[in-house]
MISELUM-392230 format. One record per residue: x, z, y of N, C-alpha, C, O in turn. Coordinates in steps of 0.02 Angstrom, whole numbers, padded with zeros to 5 digits, always signed. Each point is the difference from the previous one (the first is absolute). Layout:
N
XZYXZYXZYXZY
...
//
This chain:
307
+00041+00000-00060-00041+00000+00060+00043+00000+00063-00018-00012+00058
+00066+00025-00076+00054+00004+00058+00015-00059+00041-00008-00019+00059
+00041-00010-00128+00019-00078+00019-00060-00058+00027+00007-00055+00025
-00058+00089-00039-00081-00042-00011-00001+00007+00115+00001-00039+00047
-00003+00115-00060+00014+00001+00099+00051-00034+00025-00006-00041+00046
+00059+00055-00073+00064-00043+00058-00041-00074-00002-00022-00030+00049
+00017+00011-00112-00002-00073+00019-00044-00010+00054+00011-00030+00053
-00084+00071-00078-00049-00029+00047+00010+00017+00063-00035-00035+00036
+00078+00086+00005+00007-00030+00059+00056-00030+00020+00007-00011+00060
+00053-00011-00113+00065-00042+00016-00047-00090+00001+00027-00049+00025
-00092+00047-00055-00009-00088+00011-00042+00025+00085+00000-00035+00050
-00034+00107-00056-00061+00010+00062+00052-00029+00065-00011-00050+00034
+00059+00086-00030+00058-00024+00060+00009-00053+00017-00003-00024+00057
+00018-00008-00122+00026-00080+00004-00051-00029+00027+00004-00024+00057
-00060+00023-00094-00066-00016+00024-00010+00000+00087-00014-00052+00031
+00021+00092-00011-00026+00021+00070+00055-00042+00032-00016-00040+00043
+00070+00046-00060+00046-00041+00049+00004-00075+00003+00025-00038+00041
-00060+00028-00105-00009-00071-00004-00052-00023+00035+00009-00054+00029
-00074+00087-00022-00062+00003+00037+00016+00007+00091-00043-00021+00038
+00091+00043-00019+00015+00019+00054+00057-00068+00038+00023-00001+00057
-00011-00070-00134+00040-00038+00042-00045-00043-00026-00026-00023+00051
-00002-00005-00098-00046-00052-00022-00059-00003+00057-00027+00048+00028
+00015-00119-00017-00054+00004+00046-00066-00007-00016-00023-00030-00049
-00014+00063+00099-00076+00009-00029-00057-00063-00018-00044-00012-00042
+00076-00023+00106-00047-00043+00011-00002-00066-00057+00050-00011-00034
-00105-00025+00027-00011-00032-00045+00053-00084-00024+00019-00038+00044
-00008+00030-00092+00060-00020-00008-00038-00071-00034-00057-00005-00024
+00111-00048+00031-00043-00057-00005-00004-00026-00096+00047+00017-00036
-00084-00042+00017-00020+00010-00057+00045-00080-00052+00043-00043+00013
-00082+00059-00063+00033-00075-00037-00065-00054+00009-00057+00009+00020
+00092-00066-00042-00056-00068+00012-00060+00015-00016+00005+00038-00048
-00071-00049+00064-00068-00015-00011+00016-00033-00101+00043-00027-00034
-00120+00055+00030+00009-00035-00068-00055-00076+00004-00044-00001+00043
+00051-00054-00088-00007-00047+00009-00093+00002-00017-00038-00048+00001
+00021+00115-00016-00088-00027+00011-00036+00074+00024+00038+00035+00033
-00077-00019-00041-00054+00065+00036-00010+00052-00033-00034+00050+00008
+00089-00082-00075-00035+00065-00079+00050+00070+00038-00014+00060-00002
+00048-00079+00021+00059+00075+00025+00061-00009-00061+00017+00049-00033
+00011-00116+00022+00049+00014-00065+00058+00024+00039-00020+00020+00055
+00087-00013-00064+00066+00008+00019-00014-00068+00017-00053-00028-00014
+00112-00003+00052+00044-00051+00004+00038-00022-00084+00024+00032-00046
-00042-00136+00066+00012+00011-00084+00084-00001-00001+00032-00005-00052
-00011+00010+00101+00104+00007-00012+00004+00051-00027+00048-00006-00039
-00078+00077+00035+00017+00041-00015-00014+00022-00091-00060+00014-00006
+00097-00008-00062+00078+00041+00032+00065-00020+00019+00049+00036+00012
-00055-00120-00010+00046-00054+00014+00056-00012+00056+00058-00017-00009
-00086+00029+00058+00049-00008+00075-00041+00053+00049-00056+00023-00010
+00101-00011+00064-00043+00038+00063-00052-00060+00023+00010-00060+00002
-00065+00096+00014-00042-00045+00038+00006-00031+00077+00027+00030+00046
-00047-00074-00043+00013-00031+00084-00043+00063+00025-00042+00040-00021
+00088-00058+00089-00045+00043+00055-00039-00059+00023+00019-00059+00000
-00095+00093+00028-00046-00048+00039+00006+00024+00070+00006+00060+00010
-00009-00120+00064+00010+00030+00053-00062+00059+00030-00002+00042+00044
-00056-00074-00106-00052+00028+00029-00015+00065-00017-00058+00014+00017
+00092+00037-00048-00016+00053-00015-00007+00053+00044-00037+00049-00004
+00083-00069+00055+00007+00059+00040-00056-00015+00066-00018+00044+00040
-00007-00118-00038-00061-00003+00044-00069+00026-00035-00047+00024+00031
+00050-00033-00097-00058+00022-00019-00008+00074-00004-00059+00017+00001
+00103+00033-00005+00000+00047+00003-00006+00059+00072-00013+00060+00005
+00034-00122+00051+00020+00037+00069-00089-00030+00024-00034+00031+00041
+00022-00065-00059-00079-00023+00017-00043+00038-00043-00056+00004+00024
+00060+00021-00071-00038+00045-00027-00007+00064+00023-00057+00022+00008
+00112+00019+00005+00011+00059+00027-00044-00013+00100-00032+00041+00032
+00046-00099-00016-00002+00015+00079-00104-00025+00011-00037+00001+00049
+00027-00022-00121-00085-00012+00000-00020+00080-00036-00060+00013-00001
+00101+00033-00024-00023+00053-00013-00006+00059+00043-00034+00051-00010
+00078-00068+00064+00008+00035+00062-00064-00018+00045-00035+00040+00031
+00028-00099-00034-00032-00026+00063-00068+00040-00016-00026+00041+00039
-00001-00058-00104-00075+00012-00033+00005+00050-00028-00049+00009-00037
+00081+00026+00035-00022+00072-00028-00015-00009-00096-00021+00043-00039
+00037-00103+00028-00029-00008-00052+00026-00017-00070+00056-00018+00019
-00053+00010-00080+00067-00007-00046+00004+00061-00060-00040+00046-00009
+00087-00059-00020+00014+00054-00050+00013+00055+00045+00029-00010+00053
-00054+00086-00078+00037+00046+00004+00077+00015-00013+00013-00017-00058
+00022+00033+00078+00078+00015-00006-00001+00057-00049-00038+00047+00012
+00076-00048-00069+00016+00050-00061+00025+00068+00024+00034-00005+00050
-00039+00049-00066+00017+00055-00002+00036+00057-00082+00006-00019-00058
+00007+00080+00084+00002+00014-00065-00061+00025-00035-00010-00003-00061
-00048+00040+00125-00068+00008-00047-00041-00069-00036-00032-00003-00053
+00043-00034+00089-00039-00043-00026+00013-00048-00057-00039-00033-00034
+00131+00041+00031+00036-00029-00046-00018+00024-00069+00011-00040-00045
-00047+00124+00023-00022+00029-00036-00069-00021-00045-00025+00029-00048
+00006-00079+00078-00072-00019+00009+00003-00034-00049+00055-00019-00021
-00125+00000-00016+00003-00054-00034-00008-00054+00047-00030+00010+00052
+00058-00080-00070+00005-00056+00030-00019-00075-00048+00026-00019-00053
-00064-00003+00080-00025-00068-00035-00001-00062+00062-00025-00001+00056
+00054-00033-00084-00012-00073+00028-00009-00054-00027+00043-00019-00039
-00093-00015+00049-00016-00047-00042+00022-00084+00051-00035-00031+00040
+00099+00017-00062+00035-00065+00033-00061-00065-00021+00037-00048+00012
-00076+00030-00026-00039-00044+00014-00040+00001+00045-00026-00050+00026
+00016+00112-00012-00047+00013+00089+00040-00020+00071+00012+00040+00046
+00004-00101-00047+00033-00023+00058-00022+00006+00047-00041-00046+00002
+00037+00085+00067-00014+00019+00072-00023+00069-00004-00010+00027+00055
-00003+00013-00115-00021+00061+00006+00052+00053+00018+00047-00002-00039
-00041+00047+00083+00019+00046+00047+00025+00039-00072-00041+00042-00018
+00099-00049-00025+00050+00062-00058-00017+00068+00021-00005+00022+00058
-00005+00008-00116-00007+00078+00010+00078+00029+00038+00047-00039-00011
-00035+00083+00040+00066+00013+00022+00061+00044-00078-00016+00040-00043
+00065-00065+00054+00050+00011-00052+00005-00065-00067+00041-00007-00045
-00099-00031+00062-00010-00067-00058+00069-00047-00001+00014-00044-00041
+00019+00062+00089+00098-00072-00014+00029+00049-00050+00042-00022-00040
-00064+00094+00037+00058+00045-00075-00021-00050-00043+00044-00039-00021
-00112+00029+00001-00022-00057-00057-00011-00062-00016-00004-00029-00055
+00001+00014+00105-00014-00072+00043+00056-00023+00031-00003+00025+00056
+00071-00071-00062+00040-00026+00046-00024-00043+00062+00022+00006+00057
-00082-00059-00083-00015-00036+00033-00048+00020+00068-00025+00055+00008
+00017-00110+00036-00065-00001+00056+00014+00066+00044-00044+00024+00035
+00107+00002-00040-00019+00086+00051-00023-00042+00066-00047+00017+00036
+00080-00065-00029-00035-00036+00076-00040-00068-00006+00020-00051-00026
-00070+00060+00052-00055-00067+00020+00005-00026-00076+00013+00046-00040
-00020-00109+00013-00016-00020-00094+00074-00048-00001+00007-00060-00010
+00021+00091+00018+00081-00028-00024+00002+00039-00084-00024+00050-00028
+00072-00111+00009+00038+00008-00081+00063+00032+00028+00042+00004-00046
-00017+00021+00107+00054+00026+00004+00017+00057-00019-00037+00045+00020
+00101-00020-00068+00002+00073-00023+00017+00017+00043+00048-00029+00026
-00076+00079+00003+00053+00037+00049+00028+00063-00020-00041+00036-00029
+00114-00003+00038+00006+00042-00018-00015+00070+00026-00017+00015+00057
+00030+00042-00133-00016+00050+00043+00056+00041+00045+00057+00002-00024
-00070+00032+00086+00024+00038+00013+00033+00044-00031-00008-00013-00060
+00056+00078+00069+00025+00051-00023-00057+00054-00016+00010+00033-00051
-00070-00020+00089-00023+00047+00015-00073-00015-00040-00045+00041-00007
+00044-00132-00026-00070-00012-00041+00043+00016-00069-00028+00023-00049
+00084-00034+00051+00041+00008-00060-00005+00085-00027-00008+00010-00060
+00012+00041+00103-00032+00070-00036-00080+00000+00006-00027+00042-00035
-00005-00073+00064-00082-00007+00007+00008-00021-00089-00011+00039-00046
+00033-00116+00039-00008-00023-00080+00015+00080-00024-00045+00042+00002
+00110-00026-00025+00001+00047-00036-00070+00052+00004-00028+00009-00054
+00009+00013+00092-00047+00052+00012-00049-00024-00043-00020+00023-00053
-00002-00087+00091-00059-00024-00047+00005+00011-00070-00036+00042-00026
+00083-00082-00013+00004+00001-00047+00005+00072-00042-00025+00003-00056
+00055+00050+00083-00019+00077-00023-00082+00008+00001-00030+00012-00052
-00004-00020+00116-00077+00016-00005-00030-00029-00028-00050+00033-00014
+00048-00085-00008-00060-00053-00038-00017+00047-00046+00031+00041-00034
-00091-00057+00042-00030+00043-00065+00011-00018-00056+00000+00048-00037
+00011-00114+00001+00014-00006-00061+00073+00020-00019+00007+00021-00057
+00043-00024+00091+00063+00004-00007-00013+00086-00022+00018+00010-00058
-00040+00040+00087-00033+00073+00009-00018-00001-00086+00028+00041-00037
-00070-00085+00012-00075+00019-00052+00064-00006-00052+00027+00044-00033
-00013-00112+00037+00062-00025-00061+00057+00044-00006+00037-00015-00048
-00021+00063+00082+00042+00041+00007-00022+00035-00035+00037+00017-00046
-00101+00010+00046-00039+00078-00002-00017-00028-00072+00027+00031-00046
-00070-00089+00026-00029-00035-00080+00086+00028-00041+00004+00047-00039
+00055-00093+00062+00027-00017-00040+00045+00078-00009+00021+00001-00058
+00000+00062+00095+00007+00043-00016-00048+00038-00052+00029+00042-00035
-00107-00052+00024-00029+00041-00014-00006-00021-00086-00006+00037-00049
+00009-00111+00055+00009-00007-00082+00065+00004-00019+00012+00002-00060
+00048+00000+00113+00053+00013-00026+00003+00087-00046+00023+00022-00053
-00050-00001+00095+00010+00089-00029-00054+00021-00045-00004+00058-00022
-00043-00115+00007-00047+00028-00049+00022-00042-00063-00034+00004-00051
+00085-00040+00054+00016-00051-00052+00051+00059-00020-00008+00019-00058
+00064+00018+00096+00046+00040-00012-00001+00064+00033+00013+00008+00059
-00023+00021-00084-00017+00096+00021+00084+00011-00007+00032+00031+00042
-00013-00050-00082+00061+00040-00002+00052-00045+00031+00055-00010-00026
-00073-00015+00077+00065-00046+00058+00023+00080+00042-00013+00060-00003
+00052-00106+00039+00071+00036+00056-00073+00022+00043+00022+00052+00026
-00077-00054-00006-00032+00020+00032-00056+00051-00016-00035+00029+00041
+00033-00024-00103-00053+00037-00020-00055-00028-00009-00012-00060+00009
-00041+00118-00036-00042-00037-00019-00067+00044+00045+00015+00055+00024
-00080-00078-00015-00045+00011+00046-00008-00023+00080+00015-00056+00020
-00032+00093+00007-00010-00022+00063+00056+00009+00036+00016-00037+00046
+00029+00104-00071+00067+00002+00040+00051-00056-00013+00042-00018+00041
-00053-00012-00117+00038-00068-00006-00007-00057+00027+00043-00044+00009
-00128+00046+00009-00023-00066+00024+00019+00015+00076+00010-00052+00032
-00005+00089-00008+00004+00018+00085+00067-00016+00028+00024-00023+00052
+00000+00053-00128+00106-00036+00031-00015-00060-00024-00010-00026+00055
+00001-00008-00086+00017-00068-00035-00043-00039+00058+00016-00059+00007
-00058+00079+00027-00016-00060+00044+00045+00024+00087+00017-00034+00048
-00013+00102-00065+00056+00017+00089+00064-00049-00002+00014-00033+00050
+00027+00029-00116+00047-00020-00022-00011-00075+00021+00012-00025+00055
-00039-00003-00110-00028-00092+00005-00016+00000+00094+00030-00047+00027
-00055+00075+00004-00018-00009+00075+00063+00012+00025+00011-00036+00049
+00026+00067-00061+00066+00015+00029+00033-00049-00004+00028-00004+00055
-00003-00059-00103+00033-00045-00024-00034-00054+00034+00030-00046+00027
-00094+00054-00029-00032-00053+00043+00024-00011+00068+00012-00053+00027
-00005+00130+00003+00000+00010+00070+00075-00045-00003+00011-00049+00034
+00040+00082-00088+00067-00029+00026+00023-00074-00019+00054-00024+00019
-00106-00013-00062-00006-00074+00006-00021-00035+00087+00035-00041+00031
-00105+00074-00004-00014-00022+00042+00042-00002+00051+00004-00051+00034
+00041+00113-00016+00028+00034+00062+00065-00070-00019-00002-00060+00015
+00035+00085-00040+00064-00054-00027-00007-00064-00003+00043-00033+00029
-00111-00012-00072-00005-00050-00028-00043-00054+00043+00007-00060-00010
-00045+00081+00050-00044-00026+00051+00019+00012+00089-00004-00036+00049
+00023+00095-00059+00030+00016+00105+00088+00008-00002+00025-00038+00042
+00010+00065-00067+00050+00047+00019+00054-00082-00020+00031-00031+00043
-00033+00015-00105+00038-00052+00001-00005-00050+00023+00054-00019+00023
-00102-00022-00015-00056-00044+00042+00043+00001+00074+00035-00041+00030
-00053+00100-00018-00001-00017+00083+00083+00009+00004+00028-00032+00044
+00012+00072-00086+00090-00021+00011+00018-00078-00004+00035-00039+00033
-00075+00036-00091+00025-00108-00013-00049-00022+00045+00038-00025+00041
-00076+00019-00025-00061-00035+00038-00017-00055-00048-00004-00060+00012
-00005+00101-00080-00056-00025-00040-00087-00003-00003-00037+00049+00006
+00020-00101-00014-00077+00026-00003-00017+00034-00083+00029-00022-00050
-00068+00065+00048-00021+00026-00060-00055-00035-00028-00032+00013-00051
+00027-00053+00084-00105-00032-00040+00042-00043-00051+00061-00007+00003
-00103-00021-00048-00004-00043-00047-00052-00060+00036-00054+00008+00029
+00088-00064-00039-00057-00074+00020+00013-00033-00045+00054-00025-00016
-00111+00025-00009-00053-00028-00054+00031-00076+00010+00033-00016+00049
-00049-00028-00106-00004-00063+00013-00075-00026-00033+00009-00044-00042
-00068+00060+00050-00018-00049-00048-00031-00062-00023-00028-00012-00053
+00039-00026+00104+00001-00079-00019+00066-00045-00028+00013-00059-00012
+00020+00126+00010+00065-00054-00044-00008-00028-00058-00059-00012-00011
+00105-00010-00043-00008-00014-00048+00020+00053-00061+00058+00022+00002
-00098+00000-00053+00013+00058-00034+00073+00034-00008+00019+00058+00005
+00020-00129-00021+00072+00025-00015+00056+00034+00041+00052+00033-00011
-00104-00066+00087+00061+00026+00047-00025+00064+00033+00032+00032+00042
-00094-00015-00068-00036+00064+00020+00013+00048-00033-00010+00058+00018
+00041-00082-00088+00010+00060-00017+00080+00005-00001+00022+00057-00011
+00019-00102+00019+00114+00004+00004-00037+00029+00090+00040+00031+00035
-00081-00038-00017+00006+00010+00085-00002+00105-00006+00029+00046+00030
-00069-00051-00075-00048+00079-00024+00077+00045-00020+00016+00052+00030
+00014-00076-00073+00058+00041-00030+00049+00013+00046+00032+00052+00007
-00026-00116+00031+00052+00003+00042-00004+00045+00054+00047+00039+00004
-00095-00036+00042-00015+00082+00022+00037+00039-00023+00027+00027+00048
-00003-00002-00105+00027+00070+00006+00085-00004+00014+00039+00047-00007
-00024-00099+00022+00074-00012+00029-00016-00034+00067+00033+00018+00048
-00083-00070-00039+00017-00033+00064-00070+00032+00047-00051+00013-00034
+00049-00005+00085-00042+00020+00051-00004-00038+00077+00039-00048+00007
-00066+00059+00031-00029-00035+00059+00029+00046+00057-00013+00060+00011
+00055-00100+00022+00048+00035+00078-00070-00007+00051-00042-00045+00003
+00049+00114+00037-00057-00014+00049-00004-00059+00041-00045-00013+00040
+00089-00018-00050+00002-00083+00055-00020-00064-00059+00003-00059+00017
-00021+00078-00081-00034-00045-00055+00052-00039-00060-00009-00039-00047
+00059+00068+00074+00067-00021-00053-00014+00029-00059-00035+00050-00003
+00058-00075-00041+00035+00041-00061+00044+00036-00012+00053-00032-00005
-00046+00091-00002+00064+00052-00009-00012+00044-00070-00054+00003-00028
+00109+00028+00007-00001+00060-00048-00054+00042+00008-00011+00018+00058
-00022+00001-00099-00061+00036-00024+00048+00089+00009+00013+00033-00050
+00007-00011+00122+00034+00063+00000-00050+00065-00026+00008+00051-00034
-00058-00081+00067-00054+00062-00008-00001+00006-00074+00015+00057-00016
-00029-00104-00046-00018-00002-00065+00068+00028-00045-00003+00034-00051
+00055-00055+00079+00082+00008-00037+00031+00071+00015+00041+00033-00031
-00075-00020+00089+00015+00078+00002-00041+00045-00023+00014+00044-00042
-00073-00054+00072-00058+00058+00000-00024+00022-00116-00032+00047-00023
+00065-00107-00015+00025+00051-00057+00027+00051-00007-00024+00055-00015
+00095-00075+00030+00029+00040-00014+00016+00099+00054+00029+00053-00011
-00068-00081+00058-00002+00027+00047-00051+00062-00043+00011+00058-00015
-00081-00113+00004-00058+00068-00046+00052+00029-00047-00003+00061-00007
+00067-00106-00038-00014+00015-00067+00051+00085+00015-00006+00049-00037
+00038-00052+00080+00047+00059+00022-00031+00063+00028+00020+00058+00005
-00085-00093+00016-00042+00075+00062-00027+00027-00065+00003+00059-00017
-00030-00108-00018-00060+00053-00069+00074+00023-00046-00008+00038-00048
+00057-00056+00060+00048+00080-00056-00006+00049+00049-00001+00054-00030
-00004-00047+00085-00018+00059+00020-00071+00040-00003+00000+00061-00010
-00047-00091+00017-00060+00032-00036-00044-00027-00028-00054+00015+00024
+00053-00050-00067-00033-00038-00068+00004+00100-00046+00052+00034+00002
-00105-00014-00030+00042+00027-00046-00039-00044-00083-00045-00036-00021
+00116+00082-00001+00017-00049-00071+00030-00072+00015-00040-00043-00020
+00084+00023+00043+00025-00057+00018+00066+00029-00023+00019+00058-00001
+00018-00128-00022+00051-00009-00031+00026-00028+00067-00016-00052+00027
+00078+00118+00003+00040-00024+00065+00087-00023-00015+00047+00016+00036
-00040-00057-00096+00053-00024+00000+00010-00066-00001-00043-00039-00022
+00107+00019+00048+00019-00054+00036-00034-00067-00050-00042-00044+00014
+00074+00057-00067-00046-00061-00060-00065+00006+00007-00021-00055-00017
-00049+00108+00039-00063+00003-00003+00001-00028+00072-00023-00056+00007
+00040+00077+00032-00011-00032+00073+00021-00068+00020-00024-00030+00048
+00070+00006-00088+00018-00099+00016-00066-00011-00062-00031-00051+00015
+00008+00079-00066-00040-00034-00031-00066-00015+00034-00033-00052-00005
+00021+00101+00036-00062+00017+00041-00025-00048+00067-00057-00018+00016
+00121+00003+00016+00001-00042+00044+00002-00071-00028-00031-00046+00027
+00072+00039-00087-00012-00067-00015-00062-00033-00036-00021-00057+00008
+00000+00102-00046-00085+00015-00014-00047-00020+00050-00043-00041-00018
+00042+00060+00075-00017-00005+00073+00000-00076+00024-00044-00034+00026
+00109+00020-00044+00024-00078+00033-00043-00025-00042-00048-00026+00028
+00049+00024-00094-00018-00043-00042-00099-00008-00021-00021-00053-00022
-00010+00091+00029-00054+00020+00029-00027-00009+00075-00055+00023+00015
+00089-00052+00027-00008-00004+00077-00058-00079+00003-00048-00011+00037
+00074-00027-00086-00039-00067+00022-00062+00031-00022-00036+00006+00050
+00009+00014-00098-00064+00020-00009-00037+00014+00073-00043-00041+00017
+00053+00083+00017-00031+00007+00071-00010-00064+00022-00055-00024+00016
+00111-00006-00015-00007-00061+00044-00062-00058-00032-00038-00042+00025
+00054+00065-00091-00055-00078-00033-00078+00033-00022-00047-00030-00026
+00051+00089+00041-00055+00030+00028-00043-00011+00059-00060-00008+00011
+00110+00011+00021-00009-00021+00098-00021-00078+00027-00035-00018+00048
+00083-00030-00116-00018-00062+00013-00094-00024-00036-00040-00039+00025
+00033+00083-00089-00046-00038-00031-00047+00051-00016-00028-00006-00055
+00019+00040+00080-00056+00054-00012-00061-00015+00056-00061+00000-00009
+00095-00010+00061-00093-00042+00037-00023-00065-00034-00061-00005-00005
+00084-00028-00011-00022-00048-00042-00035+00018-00048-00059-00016-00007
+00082+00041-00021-00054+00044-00053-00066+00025+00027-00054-00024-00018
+00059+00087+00073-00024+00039+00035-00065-00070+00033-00062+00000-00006
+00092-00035+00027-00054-00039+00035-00038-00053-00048-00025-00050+00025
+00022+00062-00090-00031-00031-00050-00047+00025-00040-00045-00026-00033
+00070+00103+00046-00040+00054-00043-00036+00057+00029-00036+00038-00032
+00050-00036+00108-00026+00058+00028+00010+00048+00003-00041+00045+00008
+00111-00039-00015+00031+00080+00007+00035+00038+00067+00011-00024+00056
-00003+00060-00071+00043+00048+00058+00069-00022-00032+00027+00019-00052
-00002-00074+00107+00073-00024+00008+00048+00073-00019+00033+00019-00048
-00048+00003+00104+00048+00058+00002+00018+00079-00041+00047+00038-00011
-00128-00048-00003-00002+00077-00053+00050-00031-00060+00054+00026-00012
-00080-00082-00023+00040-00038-00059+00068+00017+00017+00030+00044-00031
-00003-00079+00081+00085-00011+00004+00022+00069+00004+00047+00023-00032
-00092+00016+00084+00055+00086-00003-00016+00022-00073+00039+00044-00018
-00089-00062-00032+00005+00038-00074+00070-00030-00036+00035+00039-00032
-00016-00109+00037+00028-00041-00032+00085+00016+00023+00048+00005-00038
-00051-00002+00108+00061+00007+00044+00031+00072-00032+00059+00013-00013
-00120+00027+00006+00055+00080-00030+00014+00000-00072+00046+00026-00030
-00100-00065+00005+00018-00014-00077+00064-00022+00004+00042+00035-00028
-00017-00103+00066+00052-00037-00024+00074+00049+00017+00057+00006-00024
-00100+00023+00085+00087+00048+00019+00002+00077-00017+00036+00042+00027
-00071-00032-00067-00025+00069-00046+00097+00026-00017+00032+00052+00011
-00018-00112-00037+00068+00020-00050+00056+00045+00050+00030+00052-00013
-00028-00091+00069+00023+00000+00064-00017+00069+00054+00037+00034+00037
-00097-00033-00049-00022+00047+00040+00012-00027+00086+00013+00038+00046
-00018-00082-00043+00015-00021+00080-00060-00063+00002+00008-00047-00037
-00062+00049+00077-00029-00059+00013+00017-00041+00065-00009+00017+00059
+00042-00083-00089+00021-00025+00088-00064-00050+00048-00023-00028-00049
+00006+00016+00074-00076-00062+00032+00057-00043-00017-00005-00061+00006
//
């Protein structure tokens, strides 16, 4: 628990000082995608994308018609970042609930395909969110509770005092996926944390596009760079839970296994992320309850869930 504090405020520091030279203001995005569905750009994971000249007019005209009219998305916060949030991207001209770009890259201004990125400060909003959702909460709480009724005699015990650590614990690991894996590294690289979907590609490249995620990732200016947030934030969990996992095997051979377990298990999220609305929009389900049951299943071994 010791080492569990230094770290967390040796990245909190870094963090702040990086926040204190990075600039706030909105940063210009990668190319438009070539139709209205909201795909990526199809260069990507191929080359950096062109810059378009028009990004930064469409965005400085959006902001100065939101001033004028009083009128527009709400601006995110951290209460509201807590919130549940739905947007449904086929409602083109409808006024986004506020905090909808954590989920939504596209349209934050007027019905542009432009991603724009997030800020430093939507980058702990994402994290937040992703702690409050209620399903992320339930799947936590489900999958502890058949964990300890499947095994009474785990590192946690058995009853309600087992089930009470086994889900404080799992929320704890969560917390230090989100904090690390979505804001803290993110905003040092000026990575974006979202995942963009492709799905009008062609199956094959949707899914080498799906795997590849967990090494290659999206620079807030729409490039391609190292996946820092994904390559660290393993091994990063797999070191914090030897400090309080109990019953965890804290030696050096259990901890490279753990992380590489992690690596190797990582595309699952992603080909989750790519093909689970597809499904979802065929059958009528809750997109999201599905993927957070599926998402902790896949990183159960791990104990670290990354978005």
């Amino acid at each position: 628990m010791r080492w569990l504090l230094i770290l967390v405020l040796l990245l909190a520091a870094i963090t702040t000082a990086a926040q204190t030279s990075a600039p706030t203001s909105m940063k210009i995005a990668s190319a438009p995608a070539d139709s209205a569905s909201g795909d990526p750009p199809d260069d990507l994971p191929d080359a950096p994308s062109a810059v378009s000249p028009n990004r930064q007019s469409v965005v400085v005209a959006a902001e100065a018609s939101f001033k004028s009219t009083g009128s527009g998305a709400r601006p995110c916060n951290a209460f509201r970042a807590t919130k549940v949030v739905y947007y449904d991207p086929n409602k083109v001209g409808v006024v986004p609930e506020p905090c909808f770009e954590l989920i939504y890259p596209y349209q934050k201004f007027l019905t542009t395909n432009i991603v724009i990125p997030l800020t430093w400060q939507e980058k702990g909003y994402a994290a937040l969110h992703n702690l409050a959702d209620p399903e992320n909460f339930g799947t936590i709480v489900g999958i502890s509770a058949i964990s300890v009724a499947a095994d009474s005699h785990s590192a946690y015990g058995p009853g309600l005092k087992g089930f009470g650590k086994s889900v404080g614990v799992s929320y704890l690991q969560d917390t230090t996926a989100q904090f690390f894996g979505v804001f803290a590294i993110p905003v040092l690289v000026h990575q974006d944390p979202r995942y963009l979907r492709m799905p009008h590609a062609p199956l094959t490249r949707r899914i080498i596009y799906s795997v590849s995620r967990t090494v290659i990732a999206r620079h807030d200016d729409g490039s391609p760079m190292p996946n820092y947030a994904t390559l660290s934030n393993y091994p990063i969990g797999a070191v914090l839970a030897n400090q309080y996992v109990p019953g965890i095997d804290s030696s050096a051979s259990s901890t490279v296994e753990r992380i590489f377990t992690g690596y190797a298990l990582d595309p699952v999220n992603n080909l989750l992320t790519e093909f689970l609305p597809d499904v979802a929009s065929r059958v009528h389900i809750r997109i999201i309850f599905v993927q957070r049951i599926l998402n902790n299943i896949a990183s159960s071994n791990n104990a670290v869930t990354v978005p």
